[in-house]
C-alpha positions in Angstrom: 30.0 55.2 22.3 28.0 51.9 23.1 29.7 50.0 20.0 33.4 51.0 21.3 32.2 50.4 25.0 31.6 46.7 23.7 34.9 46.6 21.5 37.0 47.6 24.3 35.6 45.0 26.2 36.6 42.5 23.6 40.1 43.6 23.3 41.0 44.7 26.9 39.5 41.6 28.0 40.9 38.8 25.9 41.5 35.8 27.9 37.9 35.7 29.7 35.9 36.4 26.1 38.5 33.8 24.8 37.4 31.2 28.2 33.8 32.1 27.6 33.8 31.8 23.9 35.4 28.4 23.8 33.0 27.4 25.9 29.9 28.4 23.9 31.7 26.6 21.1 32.3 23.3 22.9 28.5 23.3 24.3 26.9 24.4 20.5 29.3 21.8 18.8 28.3 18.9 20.7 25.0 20.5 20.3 25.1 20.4 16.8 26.4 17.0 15.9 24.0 15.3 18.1 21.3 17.2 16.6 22.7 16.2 12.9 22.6 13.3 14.0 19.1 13.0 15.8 17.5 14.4 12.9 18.8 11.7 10.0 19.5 8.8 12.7 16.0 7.4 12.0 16.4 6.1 8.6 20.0 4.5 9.1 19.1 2.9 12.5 15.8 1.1 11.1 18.1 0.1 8.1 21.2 -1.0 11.0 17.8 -2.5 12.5 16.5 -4.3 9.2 19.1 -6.9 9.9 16.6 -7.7 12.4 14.6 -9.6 9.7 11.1 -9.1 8.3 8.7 -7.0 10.3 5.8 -7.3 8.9 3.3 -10.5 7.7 1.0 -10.9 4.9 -1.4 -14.0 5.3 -4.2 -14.8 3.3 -7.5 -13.1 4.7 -9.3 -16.4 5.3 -6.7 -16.9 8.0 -8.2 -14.3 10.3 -11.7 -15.8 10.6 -12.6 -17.2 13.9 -15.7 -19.6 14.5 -16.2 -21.0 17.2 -19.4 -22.3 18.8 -19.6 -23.9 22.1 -16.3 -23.7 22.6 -15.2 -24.9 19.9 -13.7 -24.6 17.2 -14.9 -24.5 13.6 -12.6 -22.4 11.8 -12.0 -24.9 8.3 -8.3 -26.1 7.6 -6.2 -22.8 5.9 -4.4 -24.9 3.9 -6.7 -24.5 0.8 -6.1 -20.2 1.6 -3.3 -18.9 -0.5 -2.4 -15.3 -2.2 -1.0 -15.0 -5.8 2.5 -14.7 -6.4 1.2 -12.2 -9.3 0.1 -9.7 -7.2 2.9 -9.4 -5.2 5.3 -6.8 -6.8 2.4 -4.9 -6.2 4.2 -4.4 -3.1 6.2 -2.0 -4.5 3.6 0.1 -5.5 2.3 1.4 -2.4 3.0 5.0 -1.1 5.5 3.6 1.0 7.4 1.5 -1.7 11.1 3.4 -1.2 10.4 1.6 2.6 10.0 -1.9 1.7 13.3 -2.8 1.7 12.6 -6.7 0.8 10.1 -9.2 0.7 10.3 -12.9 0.5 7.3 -15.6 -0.2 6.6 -18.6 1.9 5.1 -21.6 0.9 5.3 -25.1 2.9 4.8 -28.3 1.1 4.8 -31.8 2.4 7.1 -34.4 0.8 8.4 -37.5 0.8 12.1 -37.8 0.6 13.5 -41.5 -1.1 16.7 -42.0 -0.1 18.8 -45.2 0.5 15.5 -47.2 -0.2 13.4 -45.6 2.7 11.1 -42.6 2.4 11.2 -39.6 4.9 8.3 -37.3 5.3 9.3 -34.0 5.4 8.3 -30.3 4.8 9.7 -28.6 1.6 9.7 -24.8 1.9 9.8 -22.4 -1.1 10.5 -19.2 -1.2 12.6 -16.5 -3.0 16.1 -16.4 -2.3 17.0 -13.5 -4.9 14.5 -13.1 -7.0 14.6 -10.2 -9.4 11.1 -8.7 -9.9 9.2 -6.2 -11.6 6.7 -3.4 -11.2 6.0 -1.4 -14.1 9.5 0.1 -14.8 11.3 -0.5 -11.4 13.1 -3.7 -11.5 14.3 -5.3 -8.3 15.9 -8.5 -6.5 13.9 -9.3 -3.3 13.9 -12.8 -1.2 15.2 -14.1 2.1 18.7 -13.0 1.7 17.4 -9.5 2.5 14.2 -10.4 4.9 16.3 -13.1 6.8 20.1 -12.1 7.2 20.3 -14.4 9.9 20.2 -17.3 7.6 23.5 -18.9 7.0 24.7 -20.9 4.0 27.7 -23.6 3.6 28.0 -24.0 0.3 26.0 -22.0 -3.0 22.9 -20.6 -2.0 20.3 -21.9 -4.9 19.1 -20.0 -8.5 15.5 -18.7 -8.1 15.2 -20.7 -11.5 16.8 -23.7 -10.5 15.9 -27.2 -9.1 18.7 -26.9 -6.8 17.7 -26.7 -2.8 19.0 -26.2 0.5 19.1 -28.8 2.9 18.8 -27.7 7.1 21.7 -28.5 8.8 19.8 -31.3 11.2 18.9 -33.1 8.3 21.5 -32.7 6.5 23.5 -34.3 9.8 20.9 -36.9 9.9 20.9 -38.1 6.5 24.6 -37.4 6.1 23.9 -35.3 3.4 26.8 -32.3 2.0 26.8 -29.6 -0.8 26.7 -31.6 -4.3 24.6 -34.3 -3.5 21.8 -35.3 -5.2 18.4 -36.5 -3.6 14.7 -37.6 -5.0 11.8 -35.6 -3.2 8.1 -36.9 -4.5 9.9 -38.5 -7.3 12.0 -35.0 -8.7 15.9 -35.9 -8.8 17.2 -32.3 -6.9 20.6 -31.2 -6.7 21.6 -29.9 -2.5 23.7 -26.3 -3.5 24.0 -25.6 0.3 23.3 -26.5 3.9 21.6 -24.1 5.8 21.7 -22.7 9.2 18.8 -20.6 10.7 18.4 -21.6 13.9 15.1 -22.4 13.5 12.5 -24.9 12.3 14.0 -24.4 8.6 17.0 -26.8 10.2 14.6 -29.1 9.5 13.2 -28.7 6.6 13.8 -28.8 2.9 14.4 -24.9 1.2 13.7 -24.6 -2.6 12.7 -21.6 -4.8 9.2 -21.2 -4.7 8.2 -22.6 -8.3 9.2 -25.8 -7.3 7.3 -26.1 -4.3 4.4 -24.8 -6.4 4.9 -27.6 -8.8 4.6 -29.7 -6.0 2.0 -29.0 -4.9 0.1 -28.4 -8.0 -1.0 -25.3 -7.1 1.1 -22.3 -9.8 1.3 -18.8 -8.4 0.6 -19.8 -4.9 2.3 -18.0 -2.0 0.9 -19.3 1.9 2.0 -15.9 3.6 4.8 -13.2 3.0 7.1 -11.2 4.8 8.3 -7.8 4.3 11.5 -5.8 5.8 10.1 -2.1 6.0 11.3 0.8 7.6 8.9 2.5 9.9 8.7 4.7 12.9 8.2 4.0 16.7 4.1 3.3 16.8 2.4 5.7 19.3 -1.2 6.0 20.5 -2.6 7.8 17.2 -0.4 5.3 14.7 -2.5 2.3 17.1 -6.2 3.9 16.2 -8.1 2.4 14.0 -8.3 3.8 10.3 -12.0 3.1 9.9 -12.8 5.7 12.7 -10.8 8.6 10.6 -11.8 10.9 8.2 -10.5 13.9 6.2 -6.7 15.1 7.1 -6.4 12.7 10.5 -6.7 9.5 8.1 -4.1 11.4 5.7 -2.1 11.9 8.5 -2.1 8.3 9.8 -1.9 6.6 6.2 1.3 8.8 5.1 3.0 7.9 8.3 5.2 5.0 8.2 3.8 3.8 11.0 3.8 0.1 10.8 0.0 -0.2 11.1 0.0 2.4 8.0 2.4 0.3 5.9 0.1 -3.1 6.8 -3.0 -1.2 5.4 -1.4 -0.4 2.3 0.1 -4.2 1.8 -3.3 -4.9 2.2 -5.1 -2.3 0.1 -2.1 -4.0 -2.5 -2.6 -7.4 -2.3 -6.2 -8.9 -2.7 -7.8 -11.1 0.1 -4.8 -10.3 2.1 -4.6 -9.4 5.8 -1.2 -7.6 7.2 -0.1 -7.1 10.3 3.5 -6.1 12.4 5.5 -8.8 13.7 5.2 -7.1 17.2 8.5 -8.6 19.0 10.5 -7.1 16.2 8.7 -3.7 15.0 8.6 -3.1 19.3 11.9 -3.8 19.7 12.6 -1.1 17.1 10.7 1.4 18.5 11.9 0.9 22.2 15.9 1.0 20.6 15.3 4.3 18.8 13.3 5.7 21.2 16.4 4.8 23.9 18.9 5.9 22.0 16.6 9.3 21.0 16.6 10.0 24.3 20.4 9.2 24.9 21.1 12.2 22.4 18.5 14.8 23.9 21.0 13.6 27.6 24.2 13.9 25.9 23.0 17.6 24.1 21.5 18.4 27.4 24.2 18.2 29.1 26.8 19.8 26.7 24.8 23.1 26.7 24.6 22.8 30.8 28.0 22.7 30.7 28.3 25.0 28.6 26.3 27.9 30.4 28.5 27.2 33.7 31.1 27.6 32.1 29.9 31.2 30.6 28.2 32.0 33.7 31.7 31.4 35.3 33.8 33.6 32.6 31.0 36.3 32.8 31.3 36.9 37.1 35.0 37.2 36.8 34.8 39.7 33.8 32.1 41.6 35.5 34.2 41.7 39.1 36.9 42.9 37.0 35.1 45.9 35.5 32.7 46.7 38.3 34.6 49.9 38.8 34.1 50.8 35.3 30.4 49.8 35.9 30.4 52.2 38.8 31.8 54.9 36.6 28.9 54.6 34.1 26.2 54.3 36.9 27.6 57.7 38.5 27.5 59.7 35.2 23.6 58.4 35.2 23.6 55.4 33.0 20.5 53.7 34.2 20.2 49.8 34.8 19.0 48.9 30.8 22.1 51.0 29.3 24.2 49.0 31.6 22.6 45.6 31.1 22.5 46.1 27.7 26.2 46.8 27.1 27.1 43.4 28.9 24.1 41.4 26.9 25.2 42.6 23.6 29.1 41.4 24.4 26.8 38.3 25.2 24.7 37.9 22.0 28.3 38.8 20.0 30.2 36.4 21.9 27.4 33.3 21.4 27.3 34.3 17.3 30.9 33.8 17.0 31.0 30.5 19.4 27.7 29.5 17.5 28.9 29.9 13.8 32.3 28.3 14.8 30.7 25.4 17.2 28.4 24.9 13.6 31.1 24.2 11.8 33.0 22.2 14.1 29.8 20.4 14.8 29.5 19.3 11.1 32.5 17.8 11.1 31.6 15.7 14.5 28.8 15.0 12.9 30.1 13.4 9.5 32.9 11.4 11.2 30.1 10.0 13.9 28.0 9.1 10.4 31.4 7.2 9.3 32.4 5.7 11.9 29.3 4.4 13.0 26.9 4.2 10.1 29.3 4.1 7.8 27.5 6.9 5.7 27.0 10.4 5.4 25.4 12.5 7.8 23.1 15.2 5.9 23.3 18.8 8.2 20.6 21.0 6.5 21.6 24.9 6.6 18.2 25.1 7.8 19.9 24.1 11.4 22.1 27.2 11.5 19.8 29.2 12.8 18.3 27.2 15.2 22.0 26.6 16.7 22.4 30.3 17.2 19.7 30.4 19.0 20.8 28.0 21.3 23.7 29.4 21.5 22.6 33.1 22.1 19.8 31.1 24.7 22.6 29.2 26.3 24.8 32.4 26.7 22.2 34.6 28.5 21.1 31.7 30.9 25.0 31.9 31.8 25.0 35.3 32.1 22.2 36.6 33.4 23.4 36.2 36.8 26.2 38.2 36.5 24.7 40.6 35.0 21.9 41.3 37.2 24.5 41.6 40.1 26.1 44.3 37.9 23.0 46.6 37.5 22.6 45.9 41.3 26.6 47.4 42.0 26.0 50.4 44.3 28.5 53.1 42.3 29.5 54.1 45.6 31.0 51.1 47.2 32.2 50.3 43.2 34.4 53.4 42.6 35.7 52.8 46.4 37.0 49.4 45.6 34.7 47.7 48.7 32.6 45.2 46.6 
């Protein structure tokens, strides 16, 4: 009797299961793409967010010391501090090596420029521009065209094995210099490949793979500082305690957490006499966008599901005015208030499994076209999410109805069968 009391209900009442059921599946569909999407945003924002540049700095340990007595200053020159370019592919051989997405070598050298009879002092920077490197079988190409996208290039940008260099576009304008030419810095005939545009103090400045600079300098295998492009997670108050004060599953906790702190300890566990640390503007920045837009999604699913129950809570009252007749019928032949109740959750609980598996699928598809259209990837939607949308959607459904129902276990069968409520 109770299973054909609920399919009546379905099939004499068509149009308000129909109102209530598209609503459930509008609410769990929006529901479920944002969720989708929430739970595989955080990789393809920080990689969206990697165009940032490097967000993390490598220096040479000696760097970090601090002497100063009487107020003043006694910490000796750094320029004698450098790391070996040898260990650095090293790098890659951290826990958190799939999240280094880049890393690029820095190493400033003064020069003297001969051109047109006078002599220019100038910095010369070398670095990698696409280096390919190698740690034990990976193979990879790393440099500044991944760590520093917002460098521009007229012209070729240089061979990593090459004497050819880049010239900044302010001295380039000042010495009237273009792609092709050929200039003498400390006495080495270079070839200019390209001009390039940063934006920054590089405009200035001399760019040449690394080797050469080294030559320069006389110093082989030495690197002044690195950055790294990683992808990490918003920090929080236990990512920003220190390490040392750890111990047992708390420090394996922290250390395989990509927080950027965690990823800094391992760069410098990597690399010998080396000190890490976050470039702060950019790794907060990161953290304050995904934490934004985080919170955008839990509004926006919020919101649908809100919706959603009003919607259901309105579908459910006019069903349940309809039929209070029948529900005075049911109370006068002695159904109590839990058969009753239960008659109108159950068409509840089937109504929210059907909205739910159809607002699923339909969600997917929102889902994967939001991945395209914005990420241009693909938006991975475990089945492990299924049931935690019918949930929602059976949760969803009995906040909308409970109303509704609780006026209809209320209905005096009296006043019901007489047609006065």
């Amino acid at each position: 009797m109770f299973v054909r009391l609920v399919y009546e209900s379905f099939r004499r009442q068509k149009r308000r299961k129909l109102l209530a059921g598209a609503a459930i599946t509008l609410g769990v569909t929006v529901a479920t793409a944002m969720i989708a999407v929430a739970t595989d945003i955080g990789d393809k924002i920080n990689r969206e967010l990697r165009t940032i540049g490097a967000n993390l700095l490598v220096t040479p340990q000696e760097d970090t010391l601090d002497v100063e007595i009487g107020g003043i200053n006694l910490k000796p020159p750094s320029d004698g501090a450098f790391l070996s370019e040898a260990d650095l592919p090293r790098i890659k051989g951290t826990f958190w090596h799939n999240n280094i997405t880049g890393f690029a070598p820095m190493l400033p050298v003064n020069v003297t420029l001969q051109r047109n009879d006078k002599a220019e002092n100038l910095t010369l920077l070398g670095t990698y521009f696409a280096k390919k490197v190698s740690f034990g079988k990976e193979e990879f190409a790393t440099g500044v065209r991944s760590t520093h996208p917002w460098w521009k290039v007229s012209g070729a940008w240089p061979d990593d094995s090459s004497r050819d260099v880049l010239l900044g576009e302010r001295l380039a304008s000042r010495l009237s210099a273009k792609p092709g030419d050929e200039i003498t810095v400390s006495g080495r005939p270079l070839h200019v490949s390209g001009i390039l545009s940063t934006g920054g103090g590089e405009d200035d400045q001399i760019v040449a793979p690394i080797a050469l600079a080294q030559e320069i300098l006389g110093r082989p295998g030495a690197v002044r500082r690195v950055y790294v492009s990683a992808l990490t997670k918003p920090e929080d108050a236990f990512a920003r305690r220190d390490p040392k004060s750890m111990s047992g599953a708390v420090y394996d906790r922290w250390y395989c957490s990509p927080y950027p702190q965690s990823i800094a300890f391992q760069l410098q566990e990597a690399i010998p006499h080396s000190h890490a640390e976050q470039i702060r503007q950019v790794a907060q920045n990161e953290g304050v966008v995904l934490t934004r837009i985080e919170g955008l999604i839990f509004l926006v699913t919020l919101a649908a599901l809100f919706a959603s129950a009003l919607a259901v809570s309105a579908a459910m009252v006019t069903a349940i005015f309809e039929r209070r007749a029948e529900v005075g019928l049911m109370k006068a032949l002695g159904a109590g208030k839990v058969a009753v109740a239960s008659i109108f959750f159950a068409e509840a609980t089937l109504l929210a499994l059907i909205g739910g598996l159809v607002g699923f699928a339909a969600g997917g598809l929102l889902a994967r076209q939001i991945g395209r259209s914005i990420f241009n990837s693909q938006i991975t939607i475990s089945p492990v999410l299924l049931p935690v949308i019918l949930a929602i959607a059976v949760m969803v459904t009995f906040a909308g109805s409970a109303a509704a129902i609780r006026n209809a276990v209320r209905l005096d069968p009296v006043f019901a069968l007489r047609g006065e409520l």
